[in-house]
Backbone as a chain_set.jsonl record, in Angstrom:
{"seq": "XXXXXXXXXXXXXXXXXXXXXXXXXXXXXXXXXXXXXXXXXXXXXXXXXXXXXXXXXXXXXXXXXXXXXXXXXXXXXXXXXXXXXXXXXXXXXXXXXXXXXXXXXXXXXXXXXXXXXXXXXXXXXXXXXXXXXXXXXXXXXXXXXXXXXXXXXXXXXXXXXXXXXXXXXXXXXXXXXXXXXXXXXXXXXXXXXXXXXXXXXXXXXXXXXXXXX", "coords": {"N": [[50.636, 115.229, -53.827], [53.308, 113.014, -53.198], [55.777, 111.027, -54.777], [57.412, 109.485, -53.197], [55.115, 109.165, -51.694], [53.242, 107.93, -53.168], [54.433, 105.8, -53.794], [54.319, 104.302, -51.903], [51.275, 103.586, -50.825], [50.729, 102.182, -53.344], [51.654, 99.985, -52.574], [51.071, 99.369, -50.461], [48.16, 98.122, -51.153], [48.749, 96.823, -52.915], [49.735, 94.439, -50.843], [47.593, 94.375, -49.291], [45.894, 93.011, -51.494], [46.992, 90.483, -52.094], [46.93, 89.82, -49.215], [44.147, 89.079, -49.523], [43.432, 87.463, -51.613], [45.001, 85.395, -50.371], [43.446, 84.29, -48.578], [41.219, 83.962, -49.643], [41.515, 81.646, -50.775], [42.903, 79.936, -49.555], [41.309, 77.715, -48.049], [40.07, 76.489, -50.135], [42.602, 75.49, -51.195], [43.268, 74.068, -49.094], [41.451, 72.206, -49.189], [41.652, 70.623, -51.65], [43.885, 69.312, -51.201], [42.786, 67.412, -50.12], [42.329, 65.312, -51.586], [43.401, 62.141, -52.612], [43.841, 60.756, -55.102], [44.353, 57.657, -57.127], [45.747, 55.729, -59.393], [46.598, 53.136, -59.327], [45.963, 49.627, -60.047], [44.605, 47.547, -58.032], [44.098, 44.779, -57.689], [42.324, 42.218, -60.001], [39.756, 43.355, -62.834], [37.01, 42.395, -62.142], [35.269, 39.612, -63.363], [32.75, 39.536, -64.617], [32.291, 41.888, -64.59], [31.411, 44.804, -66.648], [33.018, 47.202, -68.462], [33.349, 50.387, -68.527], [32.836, 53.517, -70.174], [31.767, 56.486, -69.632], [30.676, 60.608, -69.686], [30.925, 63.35, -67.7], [29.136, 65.961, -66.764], [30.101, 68.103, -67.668], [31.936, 67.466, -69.855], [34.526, 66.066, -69.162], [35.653, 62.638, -68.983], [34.486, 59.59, -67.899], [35.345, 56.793, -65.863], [33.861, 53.482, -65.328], [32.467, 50.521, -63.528], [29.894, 48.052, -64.356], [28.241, 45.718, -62.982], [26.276, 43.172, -63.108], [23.633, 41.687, -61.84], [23.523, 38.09, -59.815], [21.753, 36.474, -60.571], [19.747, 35.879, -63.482], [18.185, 38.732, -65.011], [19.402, 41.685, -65.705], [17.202, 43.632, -64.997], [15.677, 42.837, -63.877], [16.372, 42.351, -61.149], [16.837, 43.059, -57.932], [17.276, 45.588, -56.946], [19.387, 48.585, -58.529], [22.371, 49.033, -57.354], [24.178, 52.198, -56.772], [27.832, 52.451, -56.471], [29.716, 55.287, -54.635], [32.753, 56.271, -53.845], [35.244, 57.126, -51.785], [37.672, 59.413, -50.559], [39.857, 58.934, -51.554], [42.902, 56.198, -53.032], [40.822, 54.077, -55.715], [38.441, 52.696, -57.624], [39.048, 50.128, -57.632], [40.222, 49.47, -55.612], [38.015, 49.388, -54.067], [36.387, 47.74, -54.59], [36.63, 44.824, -53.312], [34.98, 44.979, -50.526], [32.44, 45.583, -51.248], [31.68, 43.72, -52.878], [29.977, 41.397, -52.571], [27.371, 42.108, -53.175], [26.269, 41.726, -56.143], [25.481, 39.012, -55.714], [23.421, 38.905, -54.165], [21.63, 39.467, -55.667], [21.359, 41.922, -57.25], [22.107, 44.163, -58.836], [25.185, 46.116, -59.453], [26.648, 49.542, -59.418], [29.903, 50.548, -60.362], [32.386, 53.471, -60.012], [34.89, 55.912, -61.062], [36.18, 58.907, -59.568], [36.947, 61.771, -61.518], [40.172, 61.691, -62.03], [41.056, 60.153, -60.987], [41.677, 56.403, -60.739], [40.972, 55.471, -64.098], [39.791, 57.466, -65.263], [39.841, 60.572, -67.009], [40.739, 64.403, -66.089], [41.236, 66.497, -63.311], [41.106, 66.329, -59.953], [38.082, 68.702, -58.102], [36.421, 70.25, -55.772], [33.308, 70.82, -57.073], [33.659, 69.3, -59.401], [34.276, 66.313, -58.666], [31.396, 66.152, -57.549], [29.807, 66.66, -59.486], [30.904, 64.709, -61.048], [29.391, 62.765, -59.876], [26.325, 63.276, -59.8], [26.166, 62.614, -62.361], [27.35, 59.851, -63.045], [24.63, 58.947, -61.433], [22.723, 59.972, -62.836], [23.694, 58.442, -65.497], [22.825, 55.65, -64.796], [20.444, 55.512, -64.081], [19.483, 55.754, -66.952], [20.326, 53.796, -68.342], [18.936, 50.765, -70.341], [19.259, 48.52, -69.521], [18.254, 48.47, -66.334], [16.146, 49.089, -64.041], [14.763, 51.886, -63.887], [13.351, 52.743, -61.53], [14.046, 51.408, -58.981], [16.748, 52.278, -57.572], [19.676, 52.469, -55.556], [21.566, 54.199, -53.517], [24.895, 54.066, -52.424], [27.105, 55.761, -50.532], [30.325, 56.408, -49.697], [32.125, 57.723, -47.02], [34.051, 60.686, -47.983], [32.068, 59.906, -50.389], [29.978, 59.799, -49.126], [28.876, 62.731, -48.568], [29.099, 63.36, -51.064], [26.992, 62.109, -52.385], [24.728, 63.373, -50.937], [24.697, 66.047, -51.413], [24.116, 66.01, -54.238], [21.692, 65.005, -54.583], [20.068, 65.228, -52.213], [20.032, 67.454, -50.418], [21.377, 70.714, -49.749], [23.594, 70.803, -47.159], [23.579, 72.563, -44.612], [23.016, 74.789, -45.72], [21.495, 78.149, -46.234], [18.96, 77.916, -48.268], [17.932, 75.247, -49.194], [18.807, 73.49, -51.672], [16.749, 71.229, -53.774], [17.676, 67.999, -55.76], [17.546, 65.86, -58.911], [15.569, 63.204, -57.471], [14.226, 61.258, -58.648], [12.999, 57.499, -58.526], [15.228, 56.602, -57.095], [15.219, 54.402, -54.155], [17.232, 53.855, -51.547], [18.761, 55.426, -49.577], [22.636, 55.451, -48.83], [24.418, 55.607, -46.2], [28.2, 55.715, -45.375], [30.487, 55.906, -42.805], [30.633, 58.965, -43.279], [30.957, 62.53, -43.793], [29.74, 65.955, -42.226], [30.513, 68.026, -43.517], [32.126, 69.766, -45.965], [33.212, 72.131, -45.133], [33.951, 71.423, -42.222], [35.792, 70.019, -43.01], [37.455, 71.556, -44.092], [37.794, 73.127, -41.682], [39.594, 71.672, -39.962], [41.745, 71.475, -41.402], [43.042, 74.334, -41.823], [42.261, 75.599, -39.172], [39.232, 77.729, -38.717], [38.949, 78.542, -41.233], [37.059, 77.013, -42.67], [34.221, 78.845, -43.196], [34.742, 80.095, -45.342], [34.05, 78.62, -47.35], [32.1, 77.574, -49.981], [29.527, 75.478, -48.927], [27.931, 72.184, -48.142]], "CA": [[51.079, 113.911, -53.368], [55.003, 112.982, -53.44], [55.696, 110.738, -55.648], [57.364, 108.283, -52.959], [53.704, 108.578, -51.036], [52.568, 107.149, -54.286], [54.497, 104.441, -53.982], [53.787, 103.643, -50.512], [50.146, 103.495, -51.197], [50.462, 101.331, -54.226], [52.772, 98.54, -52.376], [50.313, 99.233, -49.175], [47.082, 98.206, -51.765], [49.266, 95.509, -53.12], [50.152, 93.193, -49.796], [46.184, 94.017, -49.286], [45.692, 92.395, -52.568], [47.862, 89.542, -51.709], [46.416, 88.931, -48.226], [42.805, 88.737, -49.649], [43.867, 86.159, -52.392], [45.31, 84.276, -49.832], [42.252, 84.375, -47.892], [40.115, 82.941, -50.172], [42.489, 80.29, -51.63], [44.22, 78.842, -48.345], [40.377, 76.879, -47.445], [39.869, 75.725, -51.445], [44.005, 74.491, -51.132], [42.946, 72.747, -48.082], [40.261, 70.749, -49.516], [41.848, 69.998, -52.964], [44.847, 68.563, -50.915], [42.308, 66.477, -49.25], [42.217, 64.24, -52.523], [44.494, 61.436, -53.098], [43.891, 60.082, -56.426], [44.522, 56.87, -57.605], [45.443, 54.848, -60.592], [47.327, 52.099, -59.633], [45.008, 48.765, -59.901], [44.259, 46.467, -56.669], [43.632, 43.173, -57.985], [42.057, 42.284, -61.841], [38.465, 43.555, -62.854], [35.955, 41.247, -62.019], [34.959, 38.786, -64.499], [31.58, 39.845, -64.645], [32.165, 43.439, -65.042], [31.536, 45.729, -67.999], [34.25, 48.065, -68.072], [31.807, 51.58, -68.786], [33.293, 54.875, -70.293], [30.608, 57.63, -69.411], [30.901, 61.315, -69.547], [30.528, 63.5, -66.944], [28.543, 67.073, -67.698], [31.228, 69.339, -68.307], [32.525, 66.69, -71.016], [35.297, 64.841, -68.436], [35.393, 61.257, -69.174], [34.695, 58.643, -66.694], [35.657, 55.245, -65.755], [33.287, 52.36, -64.649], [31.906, 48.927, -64.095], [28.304, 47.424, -63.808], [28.608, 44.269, -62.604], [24.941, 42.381, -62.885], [23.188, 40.794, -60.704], [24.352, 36.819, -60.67], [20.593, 35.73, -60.897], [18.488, 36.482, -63.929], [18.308, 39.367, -66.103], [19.63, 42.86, -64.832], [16.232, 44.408, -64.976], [14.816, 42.279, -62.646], [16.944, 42.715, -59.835], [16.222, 43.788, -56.487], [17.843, 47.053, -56.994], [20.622, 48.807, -58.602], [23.327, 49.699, -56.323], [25.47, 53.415, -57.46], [28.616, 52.892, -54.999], [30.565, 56.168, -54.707], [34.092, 55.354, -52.771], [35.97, 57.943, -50.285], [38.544, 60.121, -51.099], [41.676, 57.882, -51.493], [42.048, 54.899, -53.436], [40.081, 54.091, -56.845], [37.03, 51.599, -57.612], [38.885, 48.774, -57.872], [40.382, 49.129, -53.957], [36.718, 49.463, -52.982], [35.638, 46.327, -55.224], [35.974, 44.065, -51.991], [34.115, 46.215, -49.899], [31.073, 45.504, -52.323], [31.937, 42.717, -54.081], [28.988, 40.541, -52.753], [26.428, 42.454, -53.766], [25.644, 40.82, -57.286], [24.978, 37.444, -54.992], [21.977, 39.058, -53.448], [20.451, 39.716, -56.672], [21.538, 43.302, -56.829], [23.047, 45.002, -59.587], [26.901, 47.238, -58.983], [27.636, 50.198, -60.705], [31.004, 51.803, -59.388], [32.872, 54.381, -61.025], [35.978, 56.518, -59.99], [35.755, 60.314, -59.941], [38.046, 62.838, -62.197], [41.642, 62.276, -61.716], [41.12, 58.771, -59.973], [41.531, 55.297, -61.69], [41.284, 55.595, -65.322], [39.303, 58.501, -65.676], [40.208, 61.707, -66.943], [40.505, 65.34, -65.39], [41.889, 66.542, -62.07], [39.584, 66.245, -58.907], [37.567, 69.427, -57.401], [35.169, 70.286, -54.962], [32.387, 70.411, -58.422], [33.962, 68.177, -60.398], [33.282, 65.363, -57.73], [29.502, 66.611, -57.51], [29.379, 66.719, -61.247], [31.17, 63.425, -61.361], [28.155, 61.978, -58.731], [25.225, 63.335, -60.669], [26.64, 61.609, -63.563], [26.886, 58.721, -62.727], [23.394, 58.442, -61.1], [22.244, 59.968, -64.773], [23.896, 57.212, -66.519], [22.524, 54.255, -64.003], [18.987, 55.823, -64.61], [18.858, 55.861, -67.928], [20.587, 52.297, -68.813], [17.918, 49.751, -70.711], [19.024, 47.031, -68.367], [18.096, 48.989, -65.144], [15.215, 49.41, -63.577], [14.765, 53.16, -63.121], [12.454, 53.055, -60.189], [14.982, 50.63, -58.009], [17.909, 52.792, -57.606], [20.097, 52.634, -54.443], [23.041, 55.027, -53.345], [26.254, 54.192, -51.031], [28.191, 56.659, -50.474], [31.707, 56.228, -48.3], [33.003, 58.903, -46.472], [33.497, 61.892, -48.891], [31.185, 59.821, -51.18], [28.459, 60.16, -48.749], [28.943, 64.214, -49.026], [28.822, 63.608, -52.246], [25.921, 61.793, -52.721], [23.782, 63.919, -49.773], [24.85, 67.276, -51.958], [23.498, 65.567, -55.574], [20.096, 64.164, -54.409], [19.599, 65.625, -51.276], [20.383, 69.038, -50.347], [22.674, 71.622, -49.519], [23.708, 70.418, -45.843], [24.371, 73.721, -43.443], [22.494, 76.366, -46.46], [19.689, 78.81, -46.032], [18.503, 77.843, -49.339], [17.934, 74.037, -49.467], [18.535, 72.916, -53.314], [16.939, 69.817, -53.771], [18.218, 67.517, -57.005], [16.48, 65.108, -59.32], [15.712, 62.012, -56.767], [13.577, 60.079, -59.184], [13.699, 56.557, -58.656], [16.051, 56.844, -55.536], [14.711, 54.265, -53.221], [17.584, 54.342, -50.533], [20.592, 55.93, -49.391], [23.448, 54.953, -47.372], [25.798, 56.061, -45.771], [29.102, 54.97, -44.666], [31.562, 57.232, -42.33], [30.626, 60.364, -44.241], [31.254, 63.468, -42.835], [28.776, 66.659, -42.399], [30.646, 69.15, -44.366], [33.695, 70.5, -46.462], [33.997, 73.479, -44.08], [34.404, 71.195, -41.283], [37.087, 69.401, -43.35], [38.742, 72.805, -44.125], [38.158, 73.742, -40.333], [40.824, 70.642, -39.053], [43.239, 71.438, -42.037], [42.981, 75.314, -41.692], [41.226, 76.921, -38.281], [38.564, 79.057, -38.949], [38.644, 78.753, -42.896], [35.693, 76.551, -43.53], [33.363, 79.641, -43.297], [34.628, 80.762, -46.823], [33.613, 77.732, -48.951], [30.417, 77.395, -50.311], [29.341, 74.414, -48.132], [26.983, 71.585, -48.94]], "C": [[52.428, 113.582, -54.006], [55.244, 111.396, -54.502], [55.961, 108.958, -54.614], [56.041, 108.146, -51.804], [53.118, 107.671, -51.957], [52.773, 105.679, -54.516], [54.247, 103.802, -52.753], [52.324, 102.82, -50.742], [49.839, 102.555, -52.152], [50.94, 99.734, -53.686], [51.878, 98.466, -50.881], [49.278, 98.202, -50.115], [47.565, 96.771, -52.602], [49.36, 94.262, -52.412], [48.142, 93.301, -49.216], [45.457, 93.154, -50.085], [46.035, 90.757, -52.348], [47.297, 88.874, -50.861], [44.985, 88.566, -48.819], [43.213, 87.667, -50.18], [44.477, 85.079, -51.703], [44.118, 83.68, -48.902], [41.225, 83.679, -48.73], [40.616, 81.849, -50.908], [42.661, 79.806, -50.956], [42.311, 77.593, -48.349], [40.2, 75.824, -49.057], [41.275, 74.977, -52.0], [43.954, 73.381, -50.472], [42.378, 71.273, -48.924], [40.593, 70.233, -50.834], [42.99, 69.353, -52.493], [44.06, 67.409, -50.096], [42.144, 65.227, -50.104], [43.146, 63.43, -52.562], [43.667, 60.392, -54.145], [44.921, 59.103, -56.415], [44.599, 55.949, -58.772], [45.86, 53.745, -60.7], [45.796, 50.825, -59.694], [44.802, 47.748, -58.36], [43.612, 45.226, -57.285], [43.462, 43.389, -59.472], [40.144, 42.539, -61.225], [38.265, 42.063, -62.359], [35.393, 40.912, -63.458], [34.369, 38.999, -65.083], [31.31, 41.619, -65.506], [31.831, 43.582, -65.896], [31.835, 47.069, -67.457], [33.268, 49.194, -69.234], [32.881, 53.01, -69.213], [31.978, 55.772, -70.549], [31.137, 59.459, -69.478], [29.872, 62.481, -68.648], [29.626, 65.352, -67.593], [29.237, 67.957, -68.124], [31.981, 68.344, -69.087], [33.708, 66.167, -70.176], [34.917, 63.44, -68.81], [35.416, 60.42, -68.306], [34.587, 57.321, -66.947], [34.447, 54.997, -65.001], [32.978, 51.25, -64.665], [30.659, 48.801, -63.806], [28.789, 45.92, -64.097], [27.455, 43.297, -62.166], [24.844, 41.635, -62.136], [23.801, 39.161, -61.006], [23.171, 36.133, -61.196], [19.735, 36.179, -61.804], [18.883, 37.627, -64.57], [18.343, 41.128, -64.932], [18.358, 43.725, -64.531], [15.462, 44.004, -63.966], [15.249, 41.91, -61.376], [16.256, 43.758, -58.834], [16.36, 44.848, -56.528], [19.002, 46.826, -57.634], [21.321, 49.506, -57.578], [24.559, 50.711, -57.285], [26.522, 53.455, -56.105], [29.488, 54.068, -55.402], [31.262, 56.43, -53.315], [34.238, 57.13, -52.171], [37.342, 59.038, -51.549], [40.338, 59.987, -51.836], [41.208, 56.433, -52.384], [40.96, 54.886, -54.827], [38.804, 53.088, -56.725], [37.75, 50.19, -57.19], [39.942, 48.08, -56.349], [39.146, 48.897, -53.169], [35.957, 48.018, -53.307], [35.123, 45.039, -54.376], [35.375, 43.967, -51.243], [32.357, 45.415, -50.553], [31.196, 44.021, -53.338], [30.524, 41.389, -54.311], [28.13, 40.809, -52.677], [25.284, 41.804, -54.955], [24.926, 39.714, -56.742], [23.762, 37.64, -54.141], [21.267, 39.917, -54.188], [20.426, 41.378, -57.046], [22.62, 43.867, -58.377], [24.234, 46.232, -59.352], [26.598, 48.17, -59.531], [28.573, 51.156, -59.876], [31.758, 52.554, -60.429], [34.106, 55.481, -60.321], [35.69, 57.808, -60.715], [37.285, 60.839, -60.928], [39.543, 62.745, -61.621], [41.997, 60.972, -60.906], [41.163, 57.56, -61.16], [42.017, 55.444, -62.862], [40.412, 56.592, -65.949], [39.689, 59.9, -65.445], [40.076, 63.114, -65.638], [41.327, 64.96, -63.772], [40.57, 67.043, -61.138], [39.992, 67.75, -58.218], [36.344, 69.295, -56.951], [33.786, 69.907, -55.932], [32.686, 69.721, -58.95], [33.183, 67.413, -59.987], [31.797, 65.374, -57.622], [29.629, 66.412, -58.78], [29.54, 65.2, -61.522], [29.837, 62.103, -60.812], [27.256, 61.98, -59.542], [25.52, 62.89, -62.081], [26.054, 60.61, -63.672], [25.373, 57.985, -61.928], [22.636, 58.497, -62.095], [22.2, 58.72, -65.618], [23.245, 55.894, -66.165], [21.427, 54.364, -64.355], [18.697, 55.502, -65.92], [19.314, 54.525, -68.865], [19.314, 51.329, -69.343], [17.874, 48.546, -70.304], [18.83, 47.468, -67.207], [17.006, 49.558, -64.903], [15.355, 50.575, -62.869], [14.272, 53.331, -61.888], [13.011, 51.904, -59.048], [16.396, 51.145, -57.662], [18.193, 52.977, -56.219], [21.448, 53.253, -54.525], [23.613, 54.471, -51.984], [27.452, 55.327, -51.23], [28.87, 56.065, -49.276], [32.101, 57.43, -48.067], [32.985, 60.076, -47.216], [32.218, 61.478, -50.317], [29.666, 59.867, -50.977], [27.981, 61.342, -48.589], [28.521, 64.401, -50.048], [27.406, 63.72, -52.555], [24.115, 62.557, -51.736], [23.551, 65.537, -51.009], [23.762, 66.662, -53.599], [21.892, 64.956, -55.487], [19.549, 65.053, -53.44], [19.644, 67.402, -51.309], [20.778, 69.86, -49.407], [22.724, 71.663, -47.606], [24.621, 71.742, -45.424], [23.164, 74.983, -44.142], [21.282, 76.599, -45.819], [18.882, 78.486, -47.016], [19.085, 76.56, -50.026], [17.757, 73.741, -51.316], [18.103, 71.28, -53.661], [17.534, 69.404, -55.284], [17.179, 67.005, -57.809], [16.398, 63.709, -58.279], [14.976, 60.988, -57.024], [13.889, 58.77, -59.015], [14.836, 55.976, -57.413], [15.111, 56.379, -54.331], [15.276, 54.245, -51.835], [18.384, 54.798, -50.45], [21.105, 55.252, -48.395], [24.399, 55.415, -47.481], [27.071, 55.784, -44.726], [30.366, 56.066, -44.381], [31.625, 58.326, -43.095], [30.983, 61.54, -43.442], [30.7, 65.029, -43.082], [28.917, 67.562, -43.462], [32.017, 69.279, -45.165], [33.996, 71.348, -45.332], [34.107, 72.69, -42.837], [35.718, 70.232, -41.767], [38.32, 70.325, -43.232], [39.207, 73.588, -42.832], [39.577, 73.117, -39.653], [41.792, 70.928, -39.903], [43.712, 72.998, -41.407], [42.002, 75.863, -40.695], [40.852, 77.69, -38.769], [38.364, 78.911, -40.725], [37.301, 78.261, -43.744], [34.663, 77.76, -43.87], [33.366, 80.348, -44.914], [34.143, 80.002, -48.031], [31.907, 77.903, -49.027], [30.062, 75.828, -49.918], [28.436, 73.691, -48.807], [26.934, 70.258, -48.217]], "O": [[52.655, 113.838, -55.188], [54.142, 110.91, -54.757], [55.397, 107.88, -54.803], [55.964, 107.133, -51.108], [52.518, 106.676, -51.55], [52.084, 104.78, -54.999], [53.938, 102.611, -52.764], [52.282, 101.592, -50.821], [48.757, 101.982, -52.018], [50.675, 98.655, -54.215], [52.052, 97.459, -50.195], [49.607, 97.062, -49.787], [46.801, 95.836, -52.84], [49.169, 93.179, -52.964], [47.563, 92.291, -48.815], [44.493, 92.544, -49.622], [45.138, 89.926, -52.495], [46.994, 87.697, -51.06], [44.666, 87.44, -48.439], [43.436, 86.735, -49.408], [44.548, 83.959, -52.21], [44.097, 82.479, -48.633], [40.471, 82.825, -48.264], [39.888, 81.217, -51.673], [42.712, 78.634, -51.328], [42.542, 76.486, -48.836], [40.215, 74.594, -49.017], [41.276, 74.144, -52.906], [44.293, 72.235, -50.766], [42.678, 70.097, -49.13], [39.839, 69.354, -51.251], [43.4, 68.594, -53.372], [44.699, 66.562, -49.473], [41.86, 64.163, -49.554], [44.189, 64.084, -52.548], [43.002, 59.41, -53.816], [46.047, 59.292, -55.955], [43.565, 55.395, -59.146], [45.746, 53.115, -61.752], [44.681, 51.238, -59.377], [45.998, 47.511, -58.189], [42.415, 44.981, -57.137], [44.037, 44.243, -60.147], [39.521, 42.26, -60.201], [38.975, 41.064, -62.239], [35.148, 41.677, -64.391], [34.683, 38.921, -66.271], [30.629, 42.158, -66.379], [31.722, 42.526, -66.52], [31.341, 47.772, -66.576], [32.724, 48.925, -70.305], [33.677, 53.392, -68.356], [31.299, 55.703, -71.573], [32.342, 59.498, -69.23], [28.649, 62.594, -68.733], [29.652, 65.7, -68.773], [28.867, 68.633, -69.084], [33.156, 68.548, -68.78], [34.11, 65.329, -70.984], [33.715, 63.198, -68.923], [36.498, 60.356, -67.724], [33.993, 56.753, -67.864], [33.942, 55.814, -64.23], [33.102, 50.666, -65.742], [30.241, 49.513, -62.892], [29.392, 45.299, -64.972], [27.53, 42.678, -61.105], [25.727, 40.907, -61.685], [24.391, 38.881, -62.049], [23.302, 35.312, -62.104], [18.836, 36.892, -61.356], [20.096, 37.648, -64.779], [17.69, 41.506, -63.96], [18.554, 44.622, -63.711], [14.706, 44.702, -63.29], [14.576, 41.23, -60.601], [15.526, 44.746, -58.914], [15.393, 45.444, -56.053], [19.654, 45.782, -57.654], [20.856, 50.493, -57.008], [25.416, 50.333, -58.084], [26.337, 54.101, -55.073], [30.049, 53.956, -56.492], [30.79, 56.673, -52.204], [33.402, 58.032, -52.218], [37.605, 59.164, -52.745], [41.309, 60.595, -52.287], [40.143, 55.829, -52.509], [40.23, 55.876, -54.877], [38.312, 52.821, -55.629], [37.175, 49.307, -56.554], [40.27, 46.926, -56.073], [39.074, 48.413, -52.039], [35.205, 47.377, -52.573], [34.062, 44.418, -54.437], [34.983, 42.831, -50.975], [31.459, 44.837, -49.94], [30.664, 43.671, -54.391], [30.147, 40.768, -55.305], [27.439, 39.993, -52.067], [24.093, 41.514, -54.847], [23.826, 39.419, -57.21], [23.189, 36.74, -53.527], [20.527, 40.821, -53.799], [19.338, 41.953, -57.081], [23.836, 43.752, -58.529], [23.804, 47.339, -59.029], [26.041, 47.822, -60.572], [28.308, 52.077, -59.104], [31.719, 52.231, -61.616], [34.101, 55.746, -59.119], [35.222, 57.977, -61.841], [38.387, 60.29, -60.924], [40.018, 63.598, -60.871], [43.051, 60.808, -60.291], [40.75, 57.757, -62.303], [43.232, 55.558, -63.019], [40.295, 56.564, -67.174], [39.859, 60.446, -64.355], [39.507, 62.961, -64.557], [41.764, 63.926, -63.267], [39.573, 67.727, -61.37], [41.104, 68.159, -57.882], [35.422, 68.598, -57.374], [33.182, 68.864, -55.68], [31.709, 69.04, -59.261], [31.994, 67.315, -60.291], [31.174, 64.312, -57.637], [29.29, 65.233, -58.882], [28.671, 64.507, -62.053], [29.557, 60.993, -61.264], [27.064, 60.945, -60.18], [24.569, 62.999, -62.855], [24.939, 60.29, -64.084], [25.128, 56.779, -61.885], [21.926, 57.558, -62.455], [21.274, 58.147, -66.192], [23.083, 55.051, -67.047], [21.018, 53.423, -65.036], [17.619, 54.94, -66.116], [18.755, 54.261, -69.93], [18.545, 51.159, -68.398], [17.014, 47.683, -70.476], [19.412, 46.641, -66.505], [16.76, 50.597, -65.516], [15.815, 50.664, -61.731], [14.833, 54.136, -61.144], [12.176, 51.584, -58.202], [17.234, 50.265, -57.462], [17.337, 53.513, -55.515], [22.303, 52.957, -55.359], [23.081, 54.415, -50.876], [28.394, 55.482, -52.007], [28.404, 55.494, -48.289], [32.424, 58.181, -48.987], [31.9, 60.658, -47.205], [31.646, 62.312, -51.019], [28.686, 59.923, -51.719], [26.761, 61.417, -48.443], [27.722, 65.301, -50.308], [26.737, 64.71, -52.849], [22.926, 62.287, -51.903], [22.444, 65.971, -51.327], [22.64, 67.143, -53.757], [21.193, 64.554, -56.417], [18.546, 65.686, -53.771], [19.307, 68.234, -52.151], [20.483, 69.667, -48.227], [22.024, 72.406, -46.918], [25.798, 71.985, -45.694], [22.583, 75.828, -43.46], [20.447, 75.923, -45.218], [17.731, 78.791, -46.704], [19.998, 76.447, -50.843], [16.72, 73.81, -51.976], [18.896, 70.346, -53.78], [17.865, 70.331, -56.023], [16.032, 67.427, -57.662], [17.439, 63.06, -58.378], [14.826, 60.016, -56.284], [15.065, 58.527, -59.286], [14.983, 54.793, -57.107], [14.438, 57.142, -53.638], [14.524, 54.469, -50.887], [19.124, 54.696, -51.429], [20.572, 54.667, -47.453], [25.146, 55.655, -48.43], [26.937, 55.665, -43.509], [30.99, 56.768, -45.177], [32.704, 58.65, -43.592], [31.335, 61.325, -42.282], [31.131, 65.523, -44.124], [28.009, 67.931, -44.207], [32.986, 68.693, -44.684], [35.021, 71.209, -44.665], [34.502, 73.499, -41.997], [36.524, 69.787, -40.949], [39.439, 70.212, -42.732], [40.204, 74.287, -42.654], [40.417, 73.762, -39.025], [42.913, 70.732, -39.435], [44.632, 73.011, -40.589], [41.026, 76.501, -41.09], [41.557, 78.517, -39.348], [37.331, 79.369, -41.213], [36.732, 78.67, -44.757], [34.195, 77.637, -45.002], [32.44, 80.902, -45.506], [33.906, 80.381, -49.178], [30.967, 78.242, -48.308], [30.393, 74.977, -50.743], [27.991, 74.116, -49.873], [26.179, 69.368, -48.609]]}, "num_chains": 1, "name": "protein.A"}
């Protein structure tokens, strides 16, 4: 073998190299450009709030508020409400959205994911999931919250979210359920079925490479 076959072969084995790596990166570029993080503020906390630093399981730090019911003692509320917002935008754009919750006896707790608001880290596909099951962790295990009253809203990618962390793995052969103790409803607001149909409209054809959910 000639020496410049050798190099043929190596610079052939190279742009093979190249196209794969692009191949499995272009669908996980997609969907991490699908984030727009936020830190600016939209109005002032709420009065009420308690401004919450939690950490998420891979040690990230997260922002939040619980914002008690207006009647009576947080434990004895109708439910707690975990809102988890959309992909754009922080907690305290969604605050209006939700704001009159407390007034129907209902306990808040919102919280912005990795790389949003005032909480650390840069947002991914896991993070976000990590950041979700967090925060339903932390709502559970509060001594003013009635574990066995727990309600989820998810918005748009937060209802992905929250379907993937409780529920389970939307599209797989091998349904994972979560912990859903306590979890009396869900909701969901303009969510949307999958990542790979997110990564399908940025990138044709690419969703098939993520690990879906």
């Amino acid at each position: 073998m000639t020496l410049q076959h050798t190099r043929r072969i190596v610079k052939s084995l190279f742009i093979l190299f190249i196209i794969v790596v692009c191949i499995y990166l272009l669908p996980r570029v997609a969907i991490n450009a699908f984030y727009y993080p936020d830190n600016k503020v939209y109005g002032s906390t709420p009065a009420e709030a308690e401004s919450i630093t939690f950490t998420a399981k891979d040690g990230t730090h997260l922002h939040g508020w619980f914002i008690p019911t207006a009647f009576g003692r947080p434990e004895n509320a109708v439910a707690t409400v975990t809102h988890v917002h959309g992909n754009a935008g922080n907690m305290s754009a969604h605050w209006p959205l939700v704001s009159w919750l407390p007034e129907r006896n209902v306990n808040l707790f919102m919280f912005d994911y990795r790389g949003f608001g005032e909480s650390e880290g840069t947002p991914s596909q896991e993070g976000l999931l990590d950041d979700t099951k967090s925060a339903i962790d932390y709502v559970r295990h509060r001594a003013d919250v009635n574990p066995e009253r727990l309600v989820l809203l998810g918005q748009s990618l937060g209802g992905n979210n929250v379907l993937a962390a409780v529920g389970h793995c939307v599209g797989c052969a091998n349904m994972r359920y979560a912990d859903q103790a306590g979890i009396r409803a869900i909701i969901l607001d303009s969510t949307f079925l999958s990542y790979s149909s997110i990564a399908n409209q940025m990138i044709p054809g690419s969703g098939y490479l993520l690990d879906d959910r």
